[in-house]
N, C-alpha and C positions, 0 to 999 in steps of 0.2 A: 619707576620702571624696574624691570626685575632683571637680574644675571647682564648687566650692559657694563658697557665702560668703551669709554669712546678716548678715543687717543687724541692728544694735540702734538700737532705738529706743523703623361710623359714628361718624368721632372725629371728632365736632362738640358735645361735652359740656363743659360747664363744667368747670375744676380743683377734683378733690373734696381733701380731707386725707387722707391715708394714715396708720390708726395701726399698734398694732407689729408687729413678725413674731415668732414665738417664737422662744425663745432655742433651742428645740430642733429647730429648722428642718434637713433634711438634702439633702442630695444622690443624686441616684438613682445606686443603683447601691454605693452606700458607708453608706447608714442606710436601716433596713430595718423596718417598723414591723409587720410581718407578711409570711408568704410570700407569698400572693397573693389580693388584694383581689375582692373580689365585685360584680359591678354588676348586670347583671340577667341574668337564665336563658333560654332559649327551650321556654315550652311548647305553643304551637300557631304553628306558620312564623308569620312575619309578614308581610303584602303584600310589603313593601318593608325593606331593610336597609341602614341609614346606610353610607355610605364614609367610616368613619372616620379612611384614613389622609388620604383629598384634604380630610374639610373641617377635617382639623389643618394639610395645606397652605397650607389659605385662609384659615385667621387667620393661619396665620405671615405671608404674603405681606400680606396686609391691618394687620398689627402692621409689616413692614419697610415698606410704601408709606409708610404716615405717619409714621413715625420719619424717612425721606428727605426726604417732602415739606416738613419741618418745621427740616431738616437734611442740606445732601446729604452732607455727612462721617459722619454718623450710621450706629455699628459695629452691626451683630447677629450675635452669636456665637451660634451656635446649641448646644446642650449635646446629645448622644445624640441626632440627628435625622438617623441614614445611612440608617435604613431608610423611611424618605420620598425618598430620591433616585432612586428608581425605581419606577414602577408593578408593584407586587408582584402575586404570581401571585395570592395572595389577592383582592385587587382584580378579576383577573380572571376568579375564580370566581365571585365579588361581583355581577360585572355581568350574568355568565351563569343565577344566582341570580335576579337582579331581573327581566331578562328572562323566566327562564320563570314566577312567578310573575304573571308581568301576560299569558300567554299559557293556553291550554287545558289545557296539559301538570300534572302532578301536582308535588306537593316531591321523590316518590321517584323521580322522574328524575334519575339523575345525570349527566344528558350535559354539562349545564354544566363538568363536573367534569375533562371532555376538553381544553378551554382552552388552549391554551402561551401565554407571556408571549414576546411578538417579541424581538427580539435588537437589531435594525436602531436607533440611536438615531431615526433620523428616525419610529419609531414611537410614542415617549415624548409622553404625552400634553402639549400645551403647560400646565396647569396645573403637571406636574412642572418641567417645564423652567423654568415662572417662581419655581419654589420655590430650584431650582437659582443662577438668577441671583442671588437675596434674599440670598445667603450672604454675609456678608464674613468668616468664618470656622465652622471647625467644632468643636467640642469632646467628644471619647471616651473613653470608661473603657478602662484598663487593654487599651493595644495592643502596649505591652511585658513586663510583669509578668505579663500574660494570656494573650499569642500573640493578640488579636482582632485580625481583619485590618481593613485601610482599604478602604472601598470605592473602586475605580479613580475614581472620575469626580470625587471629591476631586482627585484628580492631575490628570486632565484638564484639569477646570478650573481649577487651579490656586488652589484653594481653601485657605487655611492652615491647620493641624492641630494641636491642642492637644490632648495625650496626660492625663490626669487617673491618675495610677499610684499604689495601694498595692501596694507591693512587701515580699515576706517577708522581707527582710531587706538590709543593707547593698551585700552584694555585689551581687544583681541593681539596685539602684538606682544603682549605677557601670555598670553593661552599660547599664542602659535611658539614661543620662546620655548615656554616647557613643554610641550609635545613633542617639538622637534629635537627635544634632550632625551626626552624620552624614547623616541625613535630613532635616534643618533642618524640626523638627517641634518646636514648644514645649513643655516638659515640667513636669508639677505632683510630684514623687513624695513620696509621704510612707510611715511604716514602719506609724503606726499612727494610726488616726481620732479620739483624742483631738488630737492633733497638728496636723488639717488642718482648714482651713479656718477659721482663728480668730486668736491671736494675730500681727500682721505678724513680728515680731520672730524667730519662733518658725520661721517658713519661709525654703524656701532660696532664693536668689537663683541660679540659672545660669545663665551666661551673660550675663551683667551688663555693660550698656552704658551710653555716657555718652549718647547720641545721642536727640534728640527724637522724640517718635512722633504720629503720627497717623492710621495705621490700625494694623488689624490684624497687617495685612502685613508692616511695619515693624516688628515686637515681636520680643525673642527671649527674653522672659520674664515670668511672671505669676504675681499672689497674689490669695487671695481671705480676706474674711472675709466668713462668711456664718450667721458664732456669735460675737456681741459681749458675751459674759454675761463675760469675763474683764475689760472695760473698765467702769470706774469711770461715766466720765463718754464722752459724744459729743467732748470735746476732748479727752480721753485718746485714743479712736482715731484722730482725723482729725491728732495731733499724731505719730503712730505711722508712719501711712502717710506723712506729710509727710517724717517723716526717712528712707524707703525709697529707693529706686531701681529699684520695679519698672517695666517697662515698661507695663503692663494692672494695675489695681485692679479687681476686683470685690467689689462689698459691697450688702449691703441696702440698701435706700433710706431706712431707715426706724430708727434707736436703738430699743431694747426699750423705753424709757421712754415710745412712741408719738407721737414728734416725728419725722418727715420731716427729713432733711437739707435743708439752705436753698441756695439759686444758691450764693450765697458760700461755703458750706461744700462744693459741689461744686468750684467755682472751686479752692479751696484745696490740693485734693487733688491740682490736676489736672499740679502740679509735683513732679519728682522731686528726693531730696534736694541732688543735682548740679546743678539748677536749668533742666534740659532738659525738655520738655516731657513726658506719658504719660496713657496715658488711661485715665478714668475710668468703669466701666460697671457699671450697675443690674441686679440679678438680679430675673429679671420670670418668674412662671411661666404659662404658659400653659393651664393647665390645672386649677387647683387655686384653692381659694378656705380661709379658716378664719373663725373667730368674732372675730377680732379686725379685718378686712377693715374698711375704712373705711362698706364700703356694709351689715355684716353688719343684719339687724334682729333683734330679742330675740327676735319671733317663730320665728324658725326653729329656735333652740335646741330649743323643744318638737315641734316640725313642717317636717324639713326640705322645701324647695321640690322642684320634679320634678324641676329642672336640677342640682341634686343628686346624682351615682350611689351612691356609696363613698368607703373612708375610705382616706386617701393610703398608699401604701406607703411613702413616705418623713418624712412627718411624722405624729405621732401625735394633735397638735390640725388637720387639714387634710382637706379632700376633696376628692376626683377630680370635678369637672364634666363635665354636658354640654355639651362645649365648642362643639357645632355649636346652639345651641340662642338664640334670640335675647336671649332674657334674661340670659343669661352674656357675649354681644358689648356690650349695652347698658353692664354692670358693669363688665367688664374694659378698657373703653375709657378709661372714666376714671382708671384706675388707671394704664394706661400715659401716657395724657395729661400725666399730672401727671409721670410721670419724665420725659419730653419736654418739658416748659417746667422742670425743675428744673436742664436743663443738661448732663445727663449726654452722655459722648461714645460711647454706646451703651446695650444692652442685652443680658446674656447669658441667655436663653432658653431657660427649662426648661422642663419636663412635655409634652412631644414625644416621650416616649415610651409615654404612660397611652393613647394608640388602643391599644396593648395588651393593656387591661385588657378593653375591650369586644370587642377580635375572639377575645378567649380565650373567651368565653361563645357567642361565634356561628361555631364552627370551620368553615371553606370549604376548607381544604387537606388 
């Protein structure tokens, strides 16, 4: 194998506790917990139809304002969130949709349906454009092992790109190694998903540098664990990652045993085994909530709430929320709150990809 070397070793809410996350926690795109999740049907049009991808925009940018305000070094890596980088045609069927239901005209009009999506940037709605700014990095499945393209405006902006690769086998993970050197794109590759995302020890290091980091920008390699069921104890992992030398750590916030990592246990992490600095970031999902959630109540076990849709695609104890919905802004506040006073030097930011699930039920294109 080629270039490797693996090491052994409204937020204005009080700080709630954070308990565990399942040890069976997955990643989109790589754990699959069914084909495709159900949220709700359309049987009679309905006045008005959510834009789901702007108000996943708007908590994102509302989760990165106060992660900044709080911190202006403060990383958001966004995970699978290209297709928010532009006002989709969808959207723009969306609006012509909404319009003519507030107008005389019938649903079986489909003139809305004539629409084009503008070319010109200076037509990009400024809501996208603040999405765009919020970036300090972006995170994609499988743009080597898969052929999935980058959206240009990544490059534009000069946005840094962290490629997440299961590749089928040794050789393509040498091809996707030097590509992505060549592209100067950071790269996750694993052969198979027992393997990723879990022990430090167990993933590769490429591109392995001595050199201190403090953003994104600066990294040119990353580990995550985000399945700590192979660790004994929380000072078995944090003893793990301490003898690494990645440049990014991403890890739950939270031990399966429902303790919260502490400042000092973030603090700890936050040096690589070289003694150079690297940063430390909380997997925060943006869209999903489960029964073990610090805010969950027992009630809901029997009756879940409205803000409730479906059951995650990617975890099998987890649901897809209403993420525009105020009661979910209330809950989810705290929960990032609390990784923002724990210290962390970011947040890598999932379920930006679940507007999915709802615009699959409400087809506009």
């Amino acid at each position: 194998m080629l270039l490797r070397r693996a090491t052994v070793t409204g937020f204005v809410y009080t700080i709630a506790l954070m308990t565990t996350i399942s040890a069976h926690a997955g990643l989109y795109g790589f754990t699959q917990t069914e084909d495709q999740p159900h949220a709700e049907h359309l049987q009679i049009p309905p006045r008005h139809i959510v834009n789901y991808r702007k108000e996943m925009r708007d908590l994102f940018i509302a989760i990165a304002e106060y992660g900044k305000s709080r911190n202006k070094q403060f990383q958001i890596l966004a995970h699978e969130g290209q297709y928010l980088l532009n006002k989709s045609l969808w959207e723009y069927h969306l609006d012509g949709y909404n319009k003519i239901r507030y107008s005389d005209k019938t649903v079986d009009d489909a003139s809305f349906l004539n629409i084009e999506a503008p070319e010109e940037e200076e037509d990009r709605p400024a809501y996208v454009t603040k999405y765009i700014d919020s970036l300090d990095g972006m995170a994609v499945n499988n743009h080597y092992c898969q052929n999935r393209p980058l959206d240009s405006l990544l490059n534009d902006h000069e946005i840094p790109v962290i490629s997440i690769e299961q590749c089928p086998d040794d050789a393509a993970i040498d091809k996707a190694i030097l590509q992505s050197l060549t592209d100067n794109i950071i790269l996750y590759p694993f052969l198979h998903k027992s393997q990723a995302f879990r022990r430090v020890h167990q993933q590769l290091i490429i591109n392995e540098n001595a050199n201190g980091i403090m953003s994104i920008k600066d990294a040119h390699n990353i580990g995550f664990i985000l399945n700590d069921e192979q660790y004994a104890s929380p000072f078995m992992l944090l003893n793990e990652i301490r003898q690494s030398n990645y440049d990014i750590i991403v890890i739950n916030p939270v031990f399966r045993d429902g303790k919260p990592f502490t400042k000092e246990d973030v603090d700890a992490m936050k040096y690589k085994k070289n003694g150079a600095r690297r940063l430390v970031l909380a997997v925060y999902n943006i869209s999903e909530t489960k029964e073990t959630d610090f805010f969950w109540r027992k009630k809901w076990n029997k009756t879940l709430p409205d803000w409730i849709a479906a059951k995650s695609p990617t975890n099998e104890n987890a649901y897809v929320v209403k993420y525009w919905m105020p009661q979910w802004k209330d809950l989810t506040s705290r929960y990032f709150k609390s990784i923002v006073n724990s210290g962390y030097d970011g947040a890598f930011i999932t379920g930006l990809e679940n507007h999915e699930l709802f615009e699959h039920n409400k087809p506009l294109e």
